[in-house]
ROSEBA-403782 format. One record per residue (C-alpha): residue in three letters; x, y, z. Coordinates in Angstrom, 3 decimals, decimal comma, padded with zeros to 6 digits. Layout:
! ROSEBA-403782
+------+----------+----------+----------+
! resn !        u !        v !        w !
+------+----------+----------+----------+
!  ala !        X !        Y !        Z !
...
+------+----------+----------+----------+
This chain:
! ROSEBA-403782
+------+----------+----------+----------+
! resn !        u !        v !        w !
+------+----------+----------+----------+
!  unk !  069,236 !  169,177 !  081,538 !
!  unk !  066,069 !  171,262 !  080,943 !
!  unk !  064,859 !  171,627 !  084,628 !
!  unk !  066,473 !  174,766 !  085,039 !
!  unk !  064,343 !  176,393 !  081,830 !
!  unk !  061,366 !  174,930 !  083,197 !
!  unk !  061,221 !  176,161 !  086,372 !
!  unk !  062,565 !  179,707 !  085,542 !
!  unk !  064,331 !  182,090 !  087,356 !
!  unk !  063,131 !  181,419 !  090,872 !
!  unk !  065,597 !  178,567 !  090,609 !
!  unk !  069,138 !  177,649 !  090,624 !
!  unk !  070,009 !  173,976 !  089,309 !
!  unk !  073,316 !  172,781 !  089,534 !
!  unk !  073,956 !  169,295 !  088,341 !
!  unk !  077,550 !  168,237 !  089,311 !
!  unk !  079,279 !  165,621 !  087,406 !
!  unk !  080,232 !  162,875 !  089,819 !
!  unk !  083,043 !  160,648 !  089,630 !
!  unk !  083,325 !  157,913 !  087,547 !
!  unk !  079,732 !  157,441 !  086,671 !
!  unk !  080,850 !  154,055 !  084,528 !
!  unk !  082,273 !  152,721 !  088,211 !
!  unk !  081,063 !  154,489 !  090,920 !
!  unk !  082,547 !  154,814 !  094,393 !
!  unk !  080,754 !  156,426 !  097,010 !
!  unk !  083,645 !  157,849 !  098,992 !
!  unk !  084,731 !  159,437 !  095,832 !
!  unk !  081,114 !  160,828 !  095,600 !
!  unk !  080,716 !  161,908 !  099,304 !
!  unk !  083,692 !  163,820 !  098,756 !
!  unk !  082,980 !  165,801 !  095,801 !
!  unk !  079,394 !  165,740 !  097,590 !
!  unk !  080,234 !  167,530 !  100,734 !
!  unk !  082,707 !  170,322 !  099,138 !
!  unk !  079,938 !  170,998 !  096,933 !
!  unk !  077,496 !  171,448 !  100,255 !
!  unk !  079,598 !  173,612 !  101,860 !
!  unk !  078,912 !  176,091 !  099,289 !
!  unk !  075,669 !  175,793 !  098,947 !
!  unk !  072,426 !  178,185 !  100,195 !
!  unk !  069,215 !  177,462 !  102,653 !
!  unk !  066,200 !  175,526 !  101,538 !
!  unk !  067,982 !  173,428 !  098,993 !
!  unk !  066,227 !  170,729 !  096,975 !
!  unk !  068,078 !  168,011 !  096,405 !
!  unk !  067,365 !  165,645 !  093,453 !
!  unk !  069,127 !  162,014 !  092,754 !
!  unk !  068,150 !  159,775 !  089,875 !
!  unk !  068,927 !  156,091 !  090,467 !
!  unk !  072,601 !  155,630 !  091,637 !
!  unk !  072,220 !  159,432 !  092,284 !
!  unk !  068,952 !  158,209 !  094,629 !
!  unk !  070,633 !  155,811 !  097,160 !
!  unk !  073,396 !  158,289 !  097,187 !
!  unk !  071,407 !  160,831 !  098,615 !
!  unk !  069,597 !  158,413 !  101,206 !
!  unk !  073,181 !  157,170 !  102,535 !
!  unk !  074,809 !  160,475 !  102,060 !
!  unk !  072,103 !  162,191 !  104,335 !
!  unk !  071,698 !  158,952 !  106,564 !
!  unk !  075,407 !  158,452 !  107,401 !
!  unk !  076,216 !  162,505 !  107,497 !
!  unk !  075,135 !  166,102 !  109,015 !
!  unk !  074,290 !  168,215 !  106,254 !
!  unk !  075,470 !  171,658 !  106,498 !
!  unk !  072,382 !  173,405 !  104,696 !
!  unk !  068,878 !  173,442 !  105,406 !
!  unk !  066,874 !  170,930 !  103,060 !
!  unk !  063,252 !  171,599 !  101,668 !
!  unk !  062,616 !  168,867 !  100,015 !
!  unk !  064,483 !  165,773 !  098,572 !
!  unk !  063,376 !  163,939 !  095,451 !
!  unk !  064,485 !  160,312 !  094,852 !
!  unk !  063,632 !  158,976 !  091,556 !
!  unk !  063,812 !  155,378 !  090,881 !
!  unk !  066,245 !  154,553 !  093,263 !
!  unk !  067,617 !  150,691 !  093,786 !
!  unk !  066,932 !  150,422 !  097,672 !
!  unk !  069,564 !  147,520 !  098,201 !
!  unk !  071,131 !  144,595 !  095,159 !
!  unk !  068,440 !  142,761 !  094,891 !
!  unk !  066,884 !  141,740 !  091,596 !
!  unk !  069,331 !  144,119 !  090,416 !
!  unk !  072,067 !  143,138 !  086,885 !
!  unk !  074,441 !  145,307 !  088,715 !
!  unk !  076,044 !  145,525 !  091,995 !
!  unk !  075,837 !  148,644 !  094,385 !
!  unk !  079,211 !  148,750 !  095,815 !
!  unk !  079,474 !  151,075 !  098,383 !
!  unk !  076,444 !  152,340 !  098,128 !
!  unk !  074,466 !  150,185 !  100,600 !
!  unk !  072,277 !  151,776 !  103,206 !
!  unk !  072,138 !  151,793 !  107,266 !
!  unk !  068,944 !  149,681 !  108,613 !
!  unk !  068,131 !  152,917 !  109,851 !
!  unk !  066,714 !  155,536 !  107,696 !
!  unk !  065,355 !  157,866 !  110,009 !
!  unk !  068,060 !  160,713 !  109,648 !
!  unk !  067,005 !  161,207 !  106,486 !
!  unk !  063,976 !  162,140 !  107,234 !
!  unk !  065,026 !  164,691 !  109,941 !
!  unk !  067,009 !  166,721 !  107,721 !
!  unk !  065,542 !  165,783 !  104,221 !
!  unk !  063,202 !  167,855 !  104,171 !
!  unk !  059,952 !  166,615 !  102,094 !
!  unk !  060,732 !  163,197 !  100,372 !
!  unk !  059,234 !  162,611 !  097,944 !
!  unk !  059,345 !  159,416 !  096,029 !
!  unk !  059,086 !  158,264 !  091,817 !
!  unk !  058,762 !  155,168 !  090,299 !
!  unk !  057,404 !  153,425 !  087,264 !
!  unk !  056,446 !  150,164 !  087,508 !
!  unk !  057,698 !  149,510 !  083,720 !
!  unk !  061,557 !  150,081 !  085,600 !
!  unk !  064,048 !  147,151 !  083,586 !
!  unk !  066,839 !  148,692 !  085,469 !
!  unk !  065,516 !  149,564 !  089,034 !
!  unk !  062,590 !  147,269 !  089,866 !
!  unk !  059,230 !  148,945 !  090,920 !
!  unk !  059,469 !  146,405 !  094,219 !
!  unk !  062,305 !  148,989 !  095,288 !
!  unk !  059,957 !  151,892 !  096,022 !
!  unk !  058,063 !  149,334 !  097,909 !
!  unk !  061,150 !  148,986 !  100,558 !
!  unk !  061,094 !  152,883 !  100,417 !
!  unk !  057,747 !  153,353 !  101,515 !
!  unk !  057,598 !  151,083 !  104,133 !
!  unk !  060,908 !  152,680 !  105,970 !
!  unk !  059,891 !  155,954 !  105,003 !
!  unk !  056,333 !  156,480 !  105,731 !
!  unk !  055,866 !  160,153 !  105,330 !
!  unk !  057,071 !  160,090 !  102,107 !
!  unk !  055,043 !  161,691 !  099,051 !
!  unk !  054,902 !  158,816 !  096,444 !
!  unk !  054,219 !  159,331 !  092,578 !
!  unk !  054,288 !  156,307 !  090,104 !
!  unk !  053,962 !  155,624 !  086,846 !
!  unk !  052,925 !  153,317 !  084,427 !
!  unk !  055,063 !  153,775 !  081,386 !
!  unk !  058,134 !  156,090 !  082,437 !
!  unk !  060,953 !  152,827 !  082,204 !
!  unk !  063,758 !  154,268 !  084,117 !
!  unk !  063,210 !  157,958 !  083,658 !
!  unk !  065,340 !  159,078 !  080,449 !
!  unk !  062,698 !  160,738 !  078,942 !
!  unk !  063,291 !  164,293 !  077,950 !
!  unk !  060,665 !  166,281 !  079,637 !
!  unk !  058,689 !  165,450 !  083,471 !
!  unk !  056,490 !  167,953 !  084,116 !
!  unk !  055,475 !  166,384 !  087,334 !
!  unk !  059,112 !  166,618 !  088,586 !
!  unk !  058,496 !  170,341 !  087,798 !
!  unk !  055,035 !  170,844 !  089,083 !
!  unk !  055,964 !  169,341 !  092,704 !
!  unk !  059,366 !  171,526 !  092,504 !
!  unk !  057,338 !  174,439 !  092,086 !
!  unk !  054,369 !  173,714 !  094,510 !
!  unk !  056,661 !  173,730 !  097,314 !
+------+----------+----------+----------+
């Protein structure tokens, strides 16, 4: 919620509510997702926390955005069910990743290895079916809920 003070004016951050967070659907998600798109500017950067991470991947995988991408942040995102206490649903990816990477932008890629929800094996998968991808991790971040990540902020801004 404090990304948009942090990086200042240069900067607008929209973060939309999605659909029933408590049990997600991804067509109800890709749907609110793409009107949202449409009415969006140029060299967006998209960011997606967990759920919010394989969202993005599929999303961009399985569709043509309509907006140019510079960069697309993924932090702690479940790569597929396993070793996971919760199940995915319909958001499952394609073998195939490399769409993503065509009109992602820069990917870049967070993880702590102290992850009880998400396990730090995940970003594993990532990097090995996304190769070009700029990879930070961390030692003692858990699943990301803390209240302030300046090195979100500093790679935001160094773009």
């Amino acid at each position: 919620n404090s990304l948009g003070a942090k990086l200042g004016r240069r900067f607008d951050v929209l973060l939309p509510r999605m659909p029933n967070p408590m049990n997600a659907n991804y067509n109800e998600w890709k749907i609110l997702f793409g009107k949202i798109a449409r009415v969006l500017k140029n060299n967006i950067i998209l960011i997606g926390h967990s759920l919010g991470a394989i969202f993005l991947v599929k999303y961009l995988v399985e569709n043509r955005f309509p907006k140019k991408i510079l960069a697309t942040f993924l932090i702690s995102g479940p790569y597929d069910a396993k070793n996971l206490d919760e199940s995915l649903g319909g958001f499952t990816l394609p073998r195939n990743l490399k769409r993503l990477e065509k009109q992602g932008g820069r990917i870049f890629l967070y993880h702590s290895e102290d992850d009880k929800i998400v396990p730090f094996s995940h970003l594993g998968k990532y990097k090995k079916v996304l190769p070009g991808a700029t990879v930070r991790t961390f030692k003692k971040r858990g699943h990301f809920t803390q209240p302030k990540f300046p090195e979100l902020v500093k790679d935001i801004k160094n773009l």
